[in-house]
ROTI-68015 format. One line per 4 residues: number of its first residue (from 1); for each residue z, x, y of C-alpha. Coordinates in nm, 2 decimals. Layout:
// ROTI-68015
NUM = Z X Y ~ ...
//
This chain:
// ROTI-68015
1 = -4.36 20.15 20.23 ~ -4.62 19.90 20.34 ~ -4.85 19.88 20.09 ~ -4.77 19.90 19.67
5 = -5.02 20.21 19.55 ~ -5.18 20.11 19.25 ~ -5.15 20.32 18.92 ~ -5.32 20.30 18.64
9 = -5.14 20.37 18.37 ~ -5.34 20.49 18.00 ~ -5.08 20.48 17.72 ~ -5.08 20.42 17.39
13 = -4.83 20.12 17.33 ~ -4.88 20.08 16.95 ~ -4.57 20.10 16.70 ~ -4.78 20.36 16.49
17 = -5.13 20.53 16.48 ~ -5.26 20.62 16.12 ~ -4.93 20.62 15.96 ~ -5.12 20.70 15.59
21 = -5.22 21.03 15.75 ~ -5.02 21.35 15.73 ~ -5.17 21.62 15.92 ~ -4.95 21.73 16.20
25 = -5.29 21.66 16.44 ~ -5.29 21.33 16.44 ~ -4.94 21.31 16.54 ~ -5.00 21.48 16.88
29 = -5.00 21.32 17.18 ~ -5.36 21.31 17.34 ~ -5.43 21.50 17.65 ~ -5.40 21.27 17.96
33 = -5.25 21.00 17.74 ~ -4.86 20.93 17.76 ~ -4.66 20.86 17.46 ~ -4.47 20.53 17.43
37 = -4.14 20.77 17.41 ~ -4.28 20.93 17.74 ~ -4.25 20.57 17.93 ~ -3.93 20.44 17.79
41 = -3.72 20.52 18.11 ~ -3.65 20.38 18.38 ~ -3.93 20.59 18.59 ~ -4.17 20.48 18.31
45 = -4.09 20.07 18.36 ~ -4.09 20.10 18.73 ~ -4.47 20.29 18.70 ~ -4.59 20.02 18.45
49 = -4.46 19.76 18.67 ~ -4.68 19.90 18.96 ~ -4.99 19.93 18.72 ~ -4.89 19.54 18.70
53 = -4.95 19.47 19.04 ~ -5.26 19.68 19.06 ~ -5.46 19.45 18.91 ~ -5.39 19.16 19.18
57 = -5.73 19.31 19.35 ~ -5.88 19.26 19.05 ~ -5.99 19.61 19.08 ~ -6.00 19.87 18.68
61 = -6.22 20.14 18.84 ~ -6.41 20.25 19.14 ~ -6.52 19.93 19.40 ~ -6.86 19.80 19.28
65 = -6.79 19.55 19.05 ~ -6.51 19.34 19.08 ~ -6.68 19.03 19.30 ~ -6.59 18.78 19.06
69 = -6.20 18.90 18.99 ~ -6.18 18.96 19.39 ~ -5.84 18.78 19.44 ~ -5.96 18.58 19.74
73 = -6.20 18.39 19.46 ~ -6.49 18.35 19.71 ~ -6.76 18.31 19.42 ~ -6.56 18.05 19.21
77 = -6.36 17.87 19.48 ~ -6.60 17.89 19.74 ~ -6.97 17.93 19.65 ~ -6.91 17.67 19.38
81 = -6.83 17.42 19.63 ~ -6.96 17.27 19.97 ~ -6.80 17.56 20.20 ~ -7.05 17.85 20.12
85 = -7.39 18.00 19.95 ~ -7.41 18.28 19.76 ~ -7.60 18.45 20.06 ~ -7.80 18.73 20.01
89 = -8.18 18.65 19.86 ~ -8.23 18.43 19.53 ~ -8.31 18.72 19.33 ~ -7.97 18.93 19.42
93 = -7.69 18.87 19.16 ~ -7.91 18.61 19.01 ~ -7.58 18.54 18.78 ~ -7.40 18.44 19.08
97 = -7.68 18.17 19.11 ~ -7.58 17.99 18.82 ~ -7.27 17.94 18.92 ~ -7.33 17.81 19.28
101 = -7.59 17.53 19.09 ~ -7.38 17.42 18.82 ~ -7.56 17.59 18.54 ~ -7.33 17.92 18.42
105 = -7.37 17.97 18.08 ~ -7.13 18.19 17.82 ~ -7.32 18.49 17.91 ~ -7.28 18.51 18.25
109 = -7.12 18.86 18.33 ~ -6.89 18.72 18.64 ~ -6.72 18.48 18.32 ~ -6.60 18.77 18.18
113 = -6.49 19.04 18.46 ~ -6.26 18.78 18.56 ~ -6.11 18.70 18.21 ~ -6.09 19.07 18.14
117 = -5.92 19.22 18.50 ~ -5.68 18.89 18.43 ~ -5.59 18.98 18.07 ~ -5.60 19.32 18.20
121 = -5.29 19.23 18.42 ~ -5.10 19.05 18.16 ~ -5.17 19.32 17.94 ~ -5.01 19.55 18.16
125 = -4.70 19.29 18.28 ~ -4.63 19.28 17.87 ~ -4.59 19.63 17.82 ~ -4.37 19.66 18.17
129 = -4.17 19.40 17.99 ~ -4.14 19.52 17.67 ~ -4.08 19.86 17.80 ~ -3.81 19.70 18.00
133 = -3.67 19.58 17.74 ~ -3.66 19.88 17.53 ~ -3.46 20.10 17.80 ~ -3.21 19.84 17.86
137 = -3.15 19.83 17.46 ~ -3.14 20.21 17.45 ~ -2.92 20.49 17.48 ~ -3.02 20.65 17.76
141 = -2.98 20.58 18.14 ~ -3.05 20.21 18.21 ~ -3.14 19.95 18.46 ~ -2.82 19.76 18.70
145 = -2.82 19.40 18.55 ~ -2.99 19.29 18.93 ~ -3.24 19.58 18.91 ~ -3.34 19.47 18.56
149 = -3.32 19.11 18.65 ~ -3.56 19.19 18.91 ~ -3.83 19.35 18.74 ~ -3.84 19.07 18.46
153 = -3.90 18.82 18.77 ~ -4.18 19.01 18.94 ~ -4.31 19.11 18.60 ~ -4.30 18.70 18.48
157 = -4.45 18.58 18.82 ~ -4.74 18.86 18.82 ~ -4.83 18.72 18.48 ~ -4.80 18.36 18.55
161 = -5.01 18.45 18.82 ~ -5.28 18.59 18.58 ~ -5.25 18.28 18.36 ~ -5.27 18.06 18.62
165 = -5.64 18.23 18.80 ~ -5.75 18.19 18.38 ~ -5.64 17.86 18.28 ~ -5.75 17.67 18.61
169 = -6.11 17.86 18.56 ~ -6.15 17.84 18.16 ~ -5.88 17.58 18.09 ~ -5.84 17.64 17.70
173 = -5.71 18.05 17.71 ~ -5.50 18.22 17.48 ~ -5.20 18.28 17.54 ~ -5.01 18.62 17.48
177 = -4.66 18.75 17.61 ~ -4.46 19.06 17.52 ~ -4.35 18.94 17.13 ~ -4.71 18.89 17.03
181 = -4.75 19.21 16.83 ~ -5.11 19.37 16.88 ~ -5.26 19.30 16.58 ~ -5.20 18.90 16.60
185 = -5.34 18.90 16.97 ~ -5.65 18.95 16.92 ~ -5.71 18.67 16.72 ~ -5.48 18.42 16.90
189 = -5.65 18.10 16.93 ~ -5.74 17.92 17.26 ~ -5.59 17.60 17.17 ~ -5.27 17.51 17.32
193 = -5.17 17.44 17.68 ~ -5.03 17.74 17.88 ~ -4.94 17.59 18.14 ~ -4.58 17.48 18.04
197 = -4.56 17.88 17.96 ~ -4.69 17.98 18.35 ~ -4.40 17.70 18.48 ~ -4.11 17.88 18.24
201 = -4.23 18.23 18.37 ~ -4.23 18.09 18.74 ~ -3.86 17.93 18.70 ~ -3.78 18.27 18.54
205 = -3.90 18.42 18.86 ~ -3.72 18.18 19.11 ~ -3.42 18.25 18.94 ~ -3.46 18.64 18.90
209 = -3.58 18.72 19.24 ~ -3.36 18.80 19.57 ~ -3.50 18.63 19.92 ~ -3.54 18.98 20.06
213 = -3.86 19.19 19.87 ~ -3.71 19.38 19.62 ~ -3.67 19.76 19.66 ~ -3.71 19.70 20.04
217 = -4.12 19.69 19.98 ~ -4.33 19.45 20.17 ~ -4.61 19.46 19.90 ~ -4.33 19.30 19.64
221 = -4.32 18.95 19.49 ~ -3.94 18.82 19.63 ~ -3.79 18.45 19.56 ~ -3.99 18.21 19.82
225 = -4.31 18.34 19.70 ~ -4.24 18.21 19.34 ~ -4.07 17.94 19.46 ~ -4.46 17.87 19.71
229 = -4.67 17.95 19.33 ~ -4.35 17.71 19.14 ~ -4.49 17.44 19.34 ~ -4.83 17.46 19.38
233 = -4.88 17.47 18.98 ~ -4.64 17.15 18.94 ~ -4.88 16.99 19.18 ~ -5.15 17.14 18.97
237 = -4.99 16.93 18.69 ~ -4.90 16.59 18.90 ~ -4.51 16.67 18.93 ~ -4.54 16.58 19.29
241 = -4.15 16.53 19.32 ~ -4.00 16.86 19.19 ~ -4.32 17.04 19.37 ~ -4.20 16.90 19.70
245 = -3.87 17.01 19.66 ~ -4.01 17.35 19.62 ~ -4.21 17.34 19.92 ~ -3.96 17.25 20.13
249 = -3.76 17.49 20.04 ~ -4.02 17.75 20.16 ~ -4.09 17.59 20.52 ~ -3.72 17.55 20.56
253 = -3.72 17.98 20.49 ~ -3.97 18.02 20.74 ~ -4.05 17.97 21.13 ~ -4.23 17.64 21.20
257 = -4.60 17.63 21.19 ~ -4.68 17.56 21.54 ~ -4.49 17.90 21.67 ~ -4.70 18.06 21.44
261 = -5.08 18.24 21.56 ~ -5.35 18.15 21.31 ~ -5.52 18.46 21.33 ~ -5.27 18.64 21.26
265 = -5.35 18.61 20.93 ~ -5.71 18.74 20.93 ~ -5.56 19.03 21.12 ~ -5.52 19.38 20.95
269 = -5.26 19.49 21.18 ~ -5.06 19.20 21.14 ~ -5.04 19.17 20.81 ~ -4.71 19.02 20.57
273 = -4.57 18.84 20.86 ~ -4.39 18.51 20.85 ~ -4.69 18.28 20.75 ~ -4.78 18.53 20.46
277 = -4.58 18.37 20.13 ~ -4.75 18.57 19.85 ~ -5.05 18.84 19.93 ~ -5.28 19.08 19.75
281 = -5.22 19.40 19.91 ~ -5.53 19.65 20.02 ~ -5.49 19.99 20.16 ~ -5.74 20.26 20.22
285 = -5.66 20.58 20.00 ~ -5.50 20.87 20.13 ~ -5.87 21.07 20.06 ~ -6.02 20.77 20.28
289 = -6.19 20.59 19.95 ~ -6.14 20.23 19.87 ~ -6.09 20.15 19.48 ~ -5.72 20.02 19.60
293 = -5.86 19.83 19.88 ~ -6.07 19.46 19.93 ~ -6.31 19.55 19.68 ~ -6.35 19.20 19.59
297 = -6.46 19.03 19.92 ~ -6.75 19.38 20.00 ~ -7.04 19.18 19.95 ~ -6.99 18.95 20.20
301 = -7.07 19.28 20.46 ~ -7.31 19.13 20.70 ~ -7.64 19.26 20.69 ~ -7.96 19.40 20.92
305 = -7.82 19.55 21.23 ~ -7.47 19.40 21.21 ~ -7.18 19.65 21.29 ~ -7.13 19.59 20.88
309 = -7.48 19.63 20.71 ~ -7.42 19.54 20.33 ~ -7.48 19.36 20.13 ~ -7.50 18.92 20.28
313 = -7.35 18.76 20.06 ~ -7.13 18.49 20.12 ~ -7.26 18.24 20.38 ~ -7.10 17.92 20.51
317 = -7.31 17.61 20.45 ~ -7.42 17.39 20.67 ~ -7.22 17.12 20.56 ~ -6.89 17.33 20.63
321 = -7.05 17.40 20.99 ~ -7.06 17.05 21.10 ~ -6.73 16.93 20.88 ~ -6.59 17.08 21.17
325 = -6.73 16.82 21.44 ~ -6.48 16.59 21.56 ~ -6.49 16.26 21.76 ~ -6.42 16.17 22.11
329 = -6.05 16.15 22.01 ~ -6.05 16.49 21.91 ~ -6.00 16.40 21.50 ~ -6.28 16.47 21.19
333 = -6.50 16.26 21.08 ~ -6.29 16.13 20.77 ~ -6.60 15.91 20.69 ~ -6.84 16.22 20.59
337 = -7.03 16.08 20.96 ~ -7.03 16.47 21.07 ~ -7.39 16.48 20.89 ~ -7.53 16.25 21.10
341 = -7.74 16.35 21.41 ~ -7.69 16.58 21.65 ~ -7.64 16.84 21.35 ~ -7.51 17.26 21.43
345 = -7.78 17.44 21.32 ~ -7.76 17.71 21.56 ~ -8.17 17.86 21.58 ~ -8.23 17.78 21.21
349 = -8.55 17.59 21.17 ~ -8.72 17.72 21.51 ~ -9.05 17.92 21.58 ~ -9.01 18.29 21.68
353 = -9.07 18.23 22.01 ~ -8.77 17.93 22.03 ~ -8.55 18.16 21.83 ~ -8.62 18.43 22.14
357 = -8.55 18.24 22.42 ~ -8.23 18.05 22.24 ~ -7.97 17.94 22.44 ~ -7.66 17.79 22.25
361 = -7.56 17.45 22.30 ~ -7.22 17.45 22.44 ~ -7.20 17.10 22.44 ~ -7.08 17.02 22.09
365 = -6.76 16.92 22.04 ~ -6.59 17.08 21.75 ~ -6.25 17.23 21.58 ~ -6.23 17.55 21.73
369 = -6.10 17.69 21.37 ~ -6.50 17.68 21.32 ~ -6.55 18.00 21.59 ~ -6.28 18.21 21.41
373 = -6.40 18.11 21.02 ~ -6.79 18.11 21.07 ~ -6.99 18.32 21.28 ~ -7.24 18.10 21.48
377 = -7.55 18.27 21.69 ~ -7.46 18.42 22.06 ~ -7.10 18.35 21.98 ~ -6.87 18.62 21.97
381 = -6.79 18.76 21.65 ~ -6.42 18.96 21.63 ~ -6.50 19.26 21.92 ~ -6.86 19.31 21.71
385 = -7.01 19.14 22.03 ~ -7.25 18.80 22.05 ~ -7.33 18.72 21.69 ~ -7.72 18.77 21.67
389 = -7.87 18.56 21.43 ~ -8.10 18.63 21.21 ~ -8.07 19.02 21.25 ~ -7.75 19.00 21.12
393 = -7.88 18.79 20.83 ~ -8.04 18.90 20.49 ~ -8.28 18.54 20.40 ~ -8.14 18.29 20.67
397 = -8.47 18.05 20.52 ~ -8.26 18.09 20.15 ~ -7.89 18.06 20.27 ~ -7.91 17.91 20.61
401 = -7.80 18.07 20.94 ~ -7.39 18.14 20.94 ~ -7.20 18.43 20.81 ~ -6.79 18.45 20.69
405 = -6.52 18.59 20.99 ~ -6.24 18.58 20.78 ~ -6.29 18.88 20.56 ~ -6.41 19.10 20.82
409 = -6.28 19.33 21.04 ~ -6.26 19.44 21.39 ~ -6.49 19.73 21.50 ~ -6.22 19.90 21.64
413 = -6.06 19.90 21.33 ~ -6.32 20.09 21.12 ~ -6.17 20.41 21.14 ~ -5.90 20.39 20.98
417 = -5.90 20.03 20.78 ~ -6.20 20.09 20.62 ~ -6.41 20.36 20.44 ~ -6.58 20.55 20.64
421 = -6.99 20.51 20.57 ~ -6.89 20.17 20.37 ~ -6.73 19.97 20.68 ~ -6.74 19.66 20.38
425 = -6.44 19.81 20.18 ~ -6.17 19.72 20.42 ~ -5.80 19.75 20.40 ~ -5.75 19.37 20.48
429 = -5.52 19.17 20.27 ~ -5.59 18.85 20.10 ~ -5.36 18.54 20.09 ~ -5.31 18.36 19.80
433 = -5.04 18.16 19.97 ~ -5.01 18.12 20.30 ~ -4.76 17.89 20.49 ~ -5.04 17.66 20.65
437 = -5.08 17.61 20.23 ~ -4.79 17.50 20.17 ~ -4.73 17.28 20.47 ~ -5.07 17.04 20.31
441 = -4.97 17.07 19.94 ~ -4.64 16.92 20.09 ~ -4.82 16.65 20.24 ~ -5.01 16.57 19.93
445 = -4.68 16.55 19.77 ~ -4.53 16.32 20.04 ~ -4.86 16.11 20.00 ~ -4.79 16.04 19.61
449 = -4.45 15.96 19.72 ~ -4.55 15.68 19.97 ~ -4.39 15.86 20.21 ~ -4.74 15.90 20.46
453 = -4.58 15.96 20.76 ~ -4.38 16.29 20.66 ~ -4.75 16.37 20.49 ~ -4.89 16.29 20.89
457 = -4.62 16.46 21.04 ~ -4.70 16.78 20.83 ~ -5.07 16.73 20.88 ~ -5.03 16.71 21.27
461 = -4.81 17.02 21.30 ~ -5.13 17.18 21.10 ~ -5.38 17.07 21.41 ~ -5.09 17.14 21.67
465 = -5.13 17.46 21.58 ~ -5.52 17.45 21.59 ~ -5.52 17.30 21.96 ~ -5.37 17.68 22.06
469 = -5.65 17.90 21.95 ~ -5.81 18.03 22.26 ~ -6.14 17.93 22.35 ~ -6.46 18.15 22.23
473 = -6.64 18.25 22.59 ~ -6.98 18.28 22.68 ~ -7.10 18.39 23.01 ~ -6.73 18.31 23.13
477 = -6.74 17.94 23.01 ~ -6.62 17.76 22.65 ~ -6.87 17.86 22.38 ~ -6.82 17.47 22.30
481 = -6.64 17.17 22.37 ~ -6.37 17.25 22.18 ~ -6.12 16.97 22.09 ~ -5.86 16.89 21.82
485 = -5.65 16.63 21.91 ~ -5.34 16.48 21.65 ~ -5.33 16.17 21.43 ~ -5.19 15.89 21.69
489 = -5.18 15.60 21.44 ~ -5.00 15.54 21.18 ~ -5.09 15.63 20.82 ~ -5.03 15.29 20.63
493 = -5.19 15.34 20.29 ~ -5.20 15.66 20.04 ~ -5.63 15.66 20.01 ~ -5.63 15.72 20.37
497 = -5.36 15.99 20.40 ~ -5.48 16.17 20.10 ~ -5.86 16.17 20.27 ~ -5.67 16.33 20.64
501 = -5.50 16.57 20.41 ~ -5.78 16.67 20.18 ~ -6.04 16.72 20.47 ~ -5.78 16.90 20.72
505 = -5.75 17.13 20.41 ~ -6.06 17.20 20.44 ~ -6.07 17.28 20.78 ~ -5.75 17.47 20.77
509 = -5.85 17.68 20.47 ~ -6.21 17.69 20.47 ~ -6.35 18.04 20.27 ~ -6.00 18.12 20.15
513 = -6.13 18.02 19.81 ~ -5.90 17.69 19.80 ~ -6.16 17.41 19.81 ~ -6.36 17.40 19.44
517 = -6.03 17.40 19.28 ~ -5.92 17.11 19.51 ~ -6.22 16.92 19.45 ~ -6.15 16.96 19.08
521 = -5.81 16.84 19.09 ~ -5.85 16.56 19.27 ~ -6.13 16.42 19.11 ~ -6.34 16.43 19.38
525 = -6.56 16.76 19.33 ~ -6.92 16.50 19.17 ~ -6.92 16.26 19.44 ~ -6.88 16.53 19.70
529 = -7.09 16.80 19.57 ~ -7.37 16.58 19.52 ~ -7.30 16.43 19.84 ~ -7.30 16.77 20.00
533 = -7.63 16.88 19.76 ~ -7.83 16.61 19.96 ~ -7.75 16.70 20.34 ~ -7.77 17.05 20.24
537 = -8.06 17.05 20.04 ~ -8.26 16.88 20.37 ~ -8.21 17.22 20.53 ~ -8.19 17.49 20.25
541 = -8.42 17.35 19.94 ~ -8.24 17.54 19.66 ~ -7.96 17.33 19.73 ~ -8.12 17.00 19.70
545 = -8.08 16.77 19.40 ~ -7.78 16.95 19.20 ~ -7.57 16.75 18.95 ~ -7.24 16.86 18.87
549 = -7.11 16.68 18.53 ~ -6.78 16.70 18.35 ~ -6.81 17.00 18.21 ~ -6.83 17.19 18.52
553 = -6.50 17.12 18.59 ~ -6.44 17.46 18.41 ~ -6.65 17.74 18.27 ~ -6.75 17.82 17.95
557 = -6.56 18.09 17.77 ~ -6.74 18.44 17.79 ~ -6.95 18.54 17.46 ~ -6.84 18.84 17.48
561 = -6.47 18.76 17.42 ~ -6.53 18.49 17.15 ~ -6.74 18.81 16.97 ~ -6.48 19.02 16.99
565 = -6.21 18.76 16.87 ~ -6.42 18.74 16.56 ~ -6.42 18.32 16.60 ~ -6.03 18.33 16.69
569 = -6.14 18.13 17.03 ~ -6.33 17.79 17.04 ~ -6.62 17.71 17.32 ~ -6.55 17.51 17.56
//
């Protein structure tokens, strides 16, 4: 089974409905509606485990919709930083503007799709459990102690995974497990930490799950991908020791890096392979629709006459464009120097006679990770052919001139991995962890423990790996100089290692929806977005002059949800 099918389960998980009123009516069990006593079996806990996982694509009904639950987090991790625009035109999702300039308020709608797919998931992983746990106390046929043990560890690590996409996005969120009975949650208040209850679930799940994926399903949560999400949130909360510990343990379960091919994991066909620690999974329906597919990532369809014309959002900046320059020695500019003059601007900025006899410079001297994340004009673009420009382009004079690889498709591949007359809905699968991931947190981790060259030697496997891509070709020669060379000399002090580390994650997981929450957790995300407002905002003027304060370090709680708690939860 490659893929887990989503379900969506509609039941009726209260202890009692009406229990003043008699009338045998009211004690029937509504039409398409199943009965608590209908799910306590072991059929009924499997199904509701499933419904769990459904909501990983962040996905209740149909595909328009779900942008800002889409598991990859473009909006929040990646518009909101330096790596990409919105796209599109400034009045498009106007919403989605706020957020990219620092001003979203308590009404904004994205705010509260994401709280309410995640709750939505937890929701669902608390009824698997207490269902769970209702079968295994009954009289009837029952789980194996390992089967059950299994399904309280996927269950626990789906919802810390829920908790952990809420708290690191709203940071005060209420917290509710399987024993908080319905009419108390609510009104639970947003006032303690959860994160010491997303580390016990997580240690729950290390222990619970087997190394192989349970049931013999690749879509399945199994013990190295808790172990990968164990890690990453003690690094979240500055337990750099145990967190490495963790991370080792998941490169020591998998092949090395450097015999691994970086696209592979932008490739549908080669999806949950060896770098692939923890994924969302995406499949096209049977009937060819796309509700269980990447409805979160369709916007950023390309537009015009692109092979995929819908809808342009999601652009890479500038900025992100020329991070990806690198000196004569083949290593990024660590000193922010990449904005400097000769700047890649492919034909933005030119007349429309320039812009038709545009030849591309093939003389810059970059990464090549930047031809297989951003597509640049006249170079090739997947099997789509020469990227075009500004055909391909919604408002290039808005967003700038560069649209996203990674979430896209090949042509070849429309048929049958996406939906047919909506090429945007596509069957790829999103990475929340991916072993490139976990090789940099490591370093971080070897950084705050002095150690810098383990954090260099972790780093340069990273850009080993880089130095393999092939070569993007135009007219039979190099679309660029292309160079990425490794770190020679020595790392001596931790400011220095943790800049190589933080920028090379950048480069290394650029539009993966990473790099707002790293700029936030290092304390870095005001002097670099500002930074990054003022070389941007030369080229694209909506950019120009943004402040980012403390309190957009996390987003205000959505109105709606403090209404319907009737107070219950504070503002942030």
């Amino acid at each position: 089974m490659k893929k887990i099918n989503r379900i969506i389960l509609s039941a009726v998980l209260a202890s009692s409905v009406m229990g003043a009123c008699k009338e045998s009516f009211l004690e029937k069990t509504p039409q398409g509606e199943l009965a608590p006593s209908q799910l306590q079996n072991t059929d009924g806990v499997e199904g509701a485990l499933i419904g769990a996982y459904g909501l990983l694509n962040g996905n209740l009904s149909g595909t328009w919709g779900n942008y800002s639950s889409a598991p990859s987090q473009w909006l929040y991790g990646e518009v909101a930083s330096d790596n990409a625009h919105k796209g599109s035109n400034s009045g498009d999702q106007p919403n989605m503007n706020q957020i990219e300039l620092y001003q979203a308020t308590a009404v904004n709608d994205n705010a509260d799709v994401m709280w309410s797919r995640c709750y939505e998931g937890i929701l669902r992983v608390n009824n698997t459990l207490r269902l769970l746990a209702a079968v295994q106390a009954g009289s009837g046929n029952k789980f194996s102690d390992t089967r059950a043990k299994e399904i309280e560890g996927e269950a626990k690590m789906l919802r810390a995974h829920y908790y952990f996409f809420l708290v690191r996005l709203f940071k005060n969120v209420p917290y509710i497990d399987e024993n908080t009975p319905t009419s108390v949650a609510a009104t639970t208040k947003n006032d303690k930490d959860v994160y010491p209850m997303i580390i016990a679930d997580l240690t729950t799940a290390v222990a619970n799950l087997p190394a192989t994926k349970p049931k013999g399903e690749v879509g399945r949560v199994d013990k190295i991908a808790a172990t990968a999400y164990l890690g990453k949130v003690l690094l979240y909360n500055k337990q750099y020791g145990p967190a490495l510990t963790h991370f080792k343990t998941v490169m020591a379960a998998r092949p090395d890096i450097t015999t691994l091919n970086f696209l592979d994991n932008f490739d549908v066909t080669k999806e949950n392979g060896p770098e692939s620690i923890f994924a969302v999974q995406h499949a096209i329906n049977p009937d060819g629709s796309g509700d269980n597919a990447n409805v979160g990532d369709m916007l950023g369809g390309l537009y015009g006459n692109a092979p995929v014309s819908c809808c342009g959002f999601f652009q890479p900046t500038i900025d992100l464009v020329n991070a990806y320059k690198t000196t004569a020695a083949g290593l990024p500019y660590l000193d922010n120097t990449y904005r400097n003059a000769p700047v890649i601007l492919s034909d933005f900025g030119l007349t429309a006679a320039q812009k038709a006899a545009y030849v591309l410079d093939k003389t810059s001297r970059v990464d090549p990770r930047l031809d297989y994340t951003v597509g640049r004009r006249s170079v090739p673009y997947r099997d789509w052919g020469p990227m075009a420009g500004d055909s391909w382009i919604r408002d290039p004079a808005y967003a700038g001139p560069f649209v996203g690889v990674k979430h896209m498709i090949e042509a070849a591949q429309f048929g049958t991995q996406s939906v047919a007359g909506a090429n945007y809905v596509t069957g790829l699968n999103v990475n929340i962890i991916r072993l490139a991931d976990v090789y940099l947190m490591a370093a971080e981790c070897e950084a705050e423990a002095n150690n810098y060259e383990g954090a260099r030697t972790l780093v340069n496997k990273i850009r080993q790996r880089a130095a393999n891509l092939p070569a993007k070709q135009v007219g039979g020669t190099p679309a660029a100089n292309y160079l990425v060379s490794q770190y020679t000399t020595a790392w001596t002090d931790k400011a220095t290692t943790l800049k190589a580390i933080h920028f090379e994650r950048r480069l290394e997981l650029a539009l993966e929806g990473h790099r707002w929450y790293d700029l936030v957790r290092w304390g870095e995300a005001k002097a670099t977005l500002e930074a990054y407002s003022a070389f941007e905002g030369t080229y694209l003027s909506s950019y120009k002059n943004l402040v980012f304060t403390e309190k957009n370090t996390y987003y205000p709680i959505p109105q709606p949800q403090i209404d319907r708690s009737k107070g219950a939860l504070s503002q942030n």
